[in-house]
N, C-alpha and C positions, 0 to 999 in steps of 0.2 A: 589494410585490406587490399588484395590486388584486384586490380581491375581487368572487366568483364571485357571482355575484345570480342567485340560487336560482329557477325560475319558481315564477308565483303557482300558490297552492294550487287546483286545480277546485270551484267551488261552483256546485251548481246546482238550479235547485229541484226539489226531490225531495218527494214527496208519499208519507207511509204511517206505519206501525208497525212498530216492531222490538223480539220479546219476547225481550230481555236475560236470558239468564242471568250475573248480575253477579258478577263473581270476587271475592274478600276481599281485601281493603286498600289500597282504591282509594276515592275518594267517587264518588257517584252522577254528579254534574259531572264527575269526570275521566273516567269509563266515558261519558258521553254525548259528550264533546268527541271521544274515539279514537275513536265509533263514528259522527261525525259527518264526520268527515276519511276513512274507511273509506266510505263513501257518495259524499261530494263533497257534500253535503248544506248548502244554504244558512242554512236555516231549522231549528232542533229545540228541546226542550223532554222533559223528562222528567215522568211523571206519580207524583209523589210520591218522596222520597228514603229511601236506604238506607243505614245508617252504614256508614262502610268496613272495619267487622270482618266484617259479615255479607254474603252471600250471595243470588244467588239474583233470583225475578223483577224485573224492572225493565221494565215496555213503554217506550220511546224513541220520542216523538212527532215526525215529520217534514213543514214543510210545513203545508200545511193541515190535517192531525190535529190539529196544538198545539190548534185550535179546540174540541176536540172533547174536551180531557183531562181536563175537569174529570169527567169521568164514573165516571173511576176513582178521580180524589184523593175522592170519595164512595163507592166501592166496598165490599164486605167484602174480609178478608184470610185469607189462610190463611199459617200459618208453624210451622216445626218448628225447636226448639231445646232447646240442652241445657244443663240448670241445676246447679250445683253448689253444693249446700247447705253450712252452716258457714262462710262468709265473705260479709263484704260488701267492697264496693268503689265508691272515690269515683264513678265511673259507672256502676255497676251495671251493669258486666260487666270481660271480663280483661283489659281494655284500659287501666282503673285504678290505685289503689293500694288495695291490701286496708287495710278500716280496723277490722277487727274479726272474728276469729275465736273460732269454739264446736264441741266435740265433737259430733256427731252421732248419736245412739243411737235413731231412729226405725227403727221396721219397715218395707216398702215398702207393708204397707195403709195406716199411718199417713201416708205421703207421699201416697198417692195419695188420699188421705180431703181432705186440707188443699189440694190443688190443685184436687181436683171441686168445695169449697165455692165454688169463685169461677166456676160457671159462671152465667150469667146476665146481667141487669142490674146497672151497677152505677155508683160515681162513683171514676173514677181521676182520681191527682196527677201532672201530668206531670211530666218528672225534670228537676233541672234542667241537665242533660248531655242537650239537646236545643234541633232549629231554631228553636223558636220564637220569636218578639222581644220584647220590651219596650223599649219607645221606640225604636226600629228598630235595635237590637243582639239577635244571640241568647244565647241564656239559654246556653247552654255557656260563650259569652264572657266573661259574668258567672262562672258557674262557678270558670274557670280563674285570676279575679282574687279568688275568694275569697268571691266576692260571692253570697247569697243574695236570690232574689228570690219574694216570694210570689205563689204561682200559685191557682190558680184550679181547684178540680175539674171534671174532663170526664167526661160522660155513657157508660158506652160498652156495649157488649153482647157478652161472651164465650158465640158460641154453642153450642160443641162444646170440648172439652178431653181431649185422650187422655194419660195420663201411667203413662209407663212406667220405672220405676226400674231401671239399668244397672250399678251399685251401691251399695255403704253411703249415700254420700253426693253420690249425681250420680243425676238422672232427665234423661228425653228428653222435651219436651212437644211435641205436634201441637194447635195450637191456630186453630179458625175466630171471627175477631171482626169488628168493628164497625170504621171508620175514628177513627181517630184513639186506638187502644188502642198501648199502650206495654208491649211484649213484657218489655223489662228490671224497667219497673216490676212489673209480675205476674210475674216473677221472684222481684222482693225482696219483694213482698207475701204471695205462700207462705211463701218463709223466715220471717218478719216472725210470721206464723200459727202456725209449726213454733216460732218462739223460739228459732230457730237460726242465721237471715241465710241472703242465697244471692245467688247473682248470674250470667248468663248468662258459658258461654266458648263457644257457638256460636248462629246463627242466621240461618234461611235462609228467604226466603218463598216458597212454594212455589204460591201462587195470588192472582188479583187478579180478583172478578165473578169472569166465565167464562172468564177465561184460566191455565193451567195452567204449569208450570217447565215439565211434558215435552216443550212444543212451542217451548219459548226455545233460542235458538241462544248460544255461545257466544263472547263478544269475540276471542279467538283466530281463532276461525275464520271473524269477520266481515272481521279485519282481515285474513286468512290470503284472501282471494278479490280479486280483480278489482271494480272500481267497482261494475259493470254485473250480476255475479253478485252482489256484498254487495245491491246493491236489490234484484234478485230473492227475497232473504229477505223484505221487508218486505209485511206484513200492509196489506190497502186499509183507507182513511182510516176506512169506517162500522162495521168492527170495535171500534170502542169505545163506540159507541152500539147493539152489536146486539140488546141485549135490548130496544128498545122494536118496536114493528111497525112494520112498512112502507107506505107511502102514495105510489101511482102515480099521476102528473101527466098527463093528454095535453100533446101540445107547447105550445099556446096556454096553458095552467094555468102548466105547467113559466115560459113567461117573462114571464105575470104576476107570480109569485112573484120572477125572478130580478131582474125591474124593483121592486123593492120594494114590491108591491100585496099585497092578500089576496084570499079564493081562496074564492068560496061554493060548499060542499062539501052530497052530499045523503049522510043515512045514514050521516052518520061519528061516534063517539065521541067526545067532547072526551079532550083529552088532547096529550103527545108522539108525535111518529111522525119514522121516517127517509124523508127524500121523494125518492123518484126519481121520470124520466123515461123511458121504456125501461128502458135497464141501466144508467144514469147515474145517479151520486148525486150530490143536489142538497145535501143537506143537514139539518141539523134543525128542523123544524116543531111549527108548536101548534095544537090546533084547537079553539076556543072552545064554549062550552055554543050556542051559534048554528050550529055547524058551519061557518066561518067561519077558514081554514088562513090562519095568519101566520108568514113566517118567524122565526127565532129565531137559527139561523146559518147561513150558504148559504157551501159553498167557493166559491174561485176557481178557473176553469179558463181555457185557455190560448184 
């Protein structure tokens, strides 16, 4: 019988942001590829990964956004998760093998005293049940061969920490940090504190800068709509650089910049700014202590 040849899949270039509400037990790649096929979407990238136990935001850059991601892999994070005290596990959460368990006989002042102590500045160990590389393998990799590798302490900034205990031996933390803070590890590190262990069985991040879960859509319902409706969801490309200002180009400006020139500016602040044209965004700009606008990265338009 020959076979039925499928038509090719729609790609097309699709330009935006799509804030994923991310389902559990999925990696952040598989969530990006269905939601990319849900699009028709040529080109994407995701900004920053989520293990596939946890939950929760994920912006999905399409298009000419990718350009623009790195804004978030720098961003603060917000995330709410729930720890349970008295055990550890090979990755420091329940996705492990428990490698050690202890009775638990703290009060919940006493948990919530040991978890406020780590709000602040501080220097965390990344785990090694994470993406990171060494010698272009990640350090999970090594992990799961057994293999220890020494890492390196990361700077990070726990700014706000809300912890609320739900029983004997389980609390819920809301936690706002710094990038590149490792939720499990401040996990095990209260425990660690308690001299009791602990280790994450849920977590969800709940915010990225100024973007919020309540306004992410979920994979369901991206793939649950029509091409043309699933883009409809998606956020314009300068939503991920919105916190810096804005800097309007007359036309003549607008395609010096876009010919690769720079741009003598009167009465402008050195600094970053998002540079439009009318209601057209150009892209992101730098404006030197000269006043003197150079590009930095300018989308493609059609």
């Amino acid at each position: 019988m020959k076979k039925t040849e499928r038509p090719p899949r729609r790609r097309d270039p699709v330009d935006g942001v799509l804030l994923l509400d991310k389902p559990q037990g999925i990696s952040s790649n598989a969530a990006l590829q269905r939601a990319r096929n849900a699009l028709g979407a040529a080109k994407a990238g995701h900004t920053g990964t989520l293990d596939p136990m946890a939950t929760g935001l994920l912006p999905l850059a399409f298009g000419e956004s990718t350009k623009f991601s790195q804004a978030l892999l720098d961003a603060d994070k917000g995330y709410e998760a729930t720890v349970k005290l008295g055990m550890t596990t090979t990755t420091g959460d329940a996705e492990g093998e428990v490698v050690a368990s202890q009775d638990v006989v703290f009060s919940a002042e006493q948990i919530i005293a040991a978890a406020m102590a780590f709000v602040g500045e501080m220097e965390q160990l990344p785990p090694m049940y994470s993406a990171l590389k060494h010698a272009g393998k990640p350090l999970y990799a090594y992990a799961r061969e057994g293999i220890d590798i020494e890492r390196k302490r990361r700077r990070i900034v726990i700014y706000s920490l809300d912890c609320e205990p739900t029983a004997p031996d389980v609390f819920v933390m809301r936690v706002r940090c710094s990038k590149g803070t490792y939720i499990r590890t401040l996990a095990e590190d209260i425990g660690a504190c308690l001299g009791c262990g602990a280790h994450l069985t849920a977590l969800r991040r709940t915010s990225i800068g100024a973007f919020s879960i309540e306004n992410a859509v979920s994979l369901d319902a991206v793939e649950a709509e029509s091409i043309e409706s699933a883009r409809a969801m998606l956020q314009p490309i300068d939503c991920l650089i919105g916190e810096l200002p804005c800097l309007p180009l007359d036309a003549a400006q607008a395609r010096q910049l876009c010919h690769g020139q720079t741009v003598a500016l009167e009465h402008r602040v050195a600094g970053s700014y998002r540079v439009y044209q009318s209601a057209r965004f150009l892209g992101l700009g730098e404006v030197d202590e000269g006043g003197v606008l150079s590009s930095r990265r300018l989308v493609v338009t059609a």
